[in-house]
N, C-alpha and C positions, 0 to 999 in steps of 0.2 A: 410396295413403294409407290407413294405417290408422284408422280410429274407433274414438274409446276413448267407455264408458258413463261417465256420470260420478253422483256420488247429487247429491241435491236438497237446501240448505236454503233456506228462506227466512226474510229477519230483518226482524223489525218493530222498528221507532225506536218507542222509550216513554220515559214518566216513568218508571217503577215497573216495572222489569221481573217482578221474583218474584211477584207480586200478579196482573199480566198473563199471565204461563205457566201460573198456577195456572187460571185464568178458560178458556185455552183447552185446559189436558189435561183439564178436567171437560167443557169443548165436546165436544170431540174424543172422548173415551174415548181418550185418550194418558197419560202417563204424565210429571212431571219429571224429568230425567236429577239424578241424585245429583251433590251435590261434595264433593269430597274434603276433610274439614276439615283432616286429617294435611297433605294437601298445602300446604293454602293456609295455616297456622301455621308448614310449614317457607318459603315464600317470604318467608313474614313475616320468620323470622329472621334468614334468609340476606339481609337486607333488597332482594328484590326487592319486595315491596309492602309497604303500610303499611296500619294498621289503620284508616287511612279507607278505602281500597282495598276494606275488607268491609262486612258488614253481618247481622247475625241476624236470620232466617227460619225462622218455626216451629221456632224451637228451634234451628237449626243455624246455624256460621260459611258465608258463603255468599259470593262476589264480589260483591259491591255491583250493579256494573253489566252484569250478564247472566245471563239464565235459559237455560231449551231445554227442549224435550221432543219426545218421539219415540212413536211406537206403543209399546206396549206387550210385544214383541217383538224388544227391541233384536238377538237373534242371526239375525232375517233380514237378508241385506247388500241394501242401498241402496235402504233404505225414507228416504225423507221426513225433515226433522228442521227447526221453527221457532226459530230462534233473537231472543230479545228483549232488545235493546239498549240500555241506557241513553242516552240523549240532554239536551241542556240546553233544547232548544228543542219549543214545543208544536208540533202537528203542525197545519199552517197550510192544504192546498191537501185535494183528492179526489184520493184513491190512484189511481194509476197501473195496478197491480196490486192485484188481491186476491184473495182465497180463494172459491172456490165449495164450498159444503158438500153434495156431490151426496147427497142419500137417499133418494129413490124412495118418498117418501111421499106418501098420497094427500092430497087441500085439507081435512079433520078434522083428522089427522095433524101436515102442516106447518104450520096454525092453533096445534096444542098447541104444539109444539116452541118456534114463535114467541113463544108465552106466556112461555113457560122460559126462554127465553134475555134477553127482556124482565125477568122479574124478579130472574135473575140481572146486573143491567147492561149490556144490549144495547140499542140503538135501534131505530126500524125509521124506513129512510129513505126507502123505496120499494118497490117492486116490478114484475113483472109476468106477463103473460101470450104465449105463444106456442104455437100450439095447442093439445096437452094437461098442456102443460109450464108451471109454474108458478113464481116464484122472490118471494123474499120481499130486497129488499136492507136490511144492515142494519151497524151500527155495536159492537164491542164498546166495554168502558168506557172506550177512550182514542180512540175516534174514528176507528179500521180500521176498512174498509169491509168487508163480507163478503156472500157471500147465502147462504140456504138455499132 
């Protein structure tokens, strides 16, 4: 049997997905993946979608209901890519899954960072310790769990 690699995405169920991608490519130092306005005015035409279908963000025609973004290196192959979802439902339960944001920062460091991500709309839900290793768990602005 052979094993195939396969790349990674993960998608977060949101209200607001464009707003929420933007939140995590400035987290991340990631980047939002472009769309194609040419494209999505010819699906318009060709009436595969409709101009609810869309929506303007910062300026640009954009699919209404989903964002992405990726490293900032899109030509390395099968890096990581978050994709954000539109949904109609709020997000009711504690994630299943969530992101660990590893940084190898020392307890000053992860203190600031915490700060930053707090005043950019982040929670802090929790945390802990385990010997020298420290983690901060926490929520962005729609209530994914994450830690640093």
């Amino acid at each position: 049997m052979t094993t195939q690699a396969f790349t990674v995405q993960v998608t977060f169920d949101c209200r607001d997905p464009h707003p929420l991608a933007d939140w995590w490519a400035e987290t991340l130092g990631w980047e939002v993946e472009p769309q194609d306005e040419a494209f999505i005015r010819s699906m318009i035409e060709q009436g595969h979608a409709t101009d609810d279908d869309t929506t303007t963000h910062r300026g640009a025609l954009v699919w209404r209901e989903g964002a992405a973004i990726r490293p900032p290196d899109p030509a390395v192959a099968g890096q990581p890519r978050l994709l954000f979802a539109q949904v109609p439902e709020e997000k009711s339960t504690k994630n299943r899954v969530h992101l660990d944001l590893r940084t190898g920062l020392d307890d000053a460091a992860l203190d600031a960072l915490r700060d930053s991500l707090v005043e950019r709309g982040a929670t802090i839900v929790g945390g802990g310790r385990q010997g020298p290793h420290a983690w901060i768990t926490m929520t962005d602005p729609e209530g994914n769990e994450f830690c640093v």
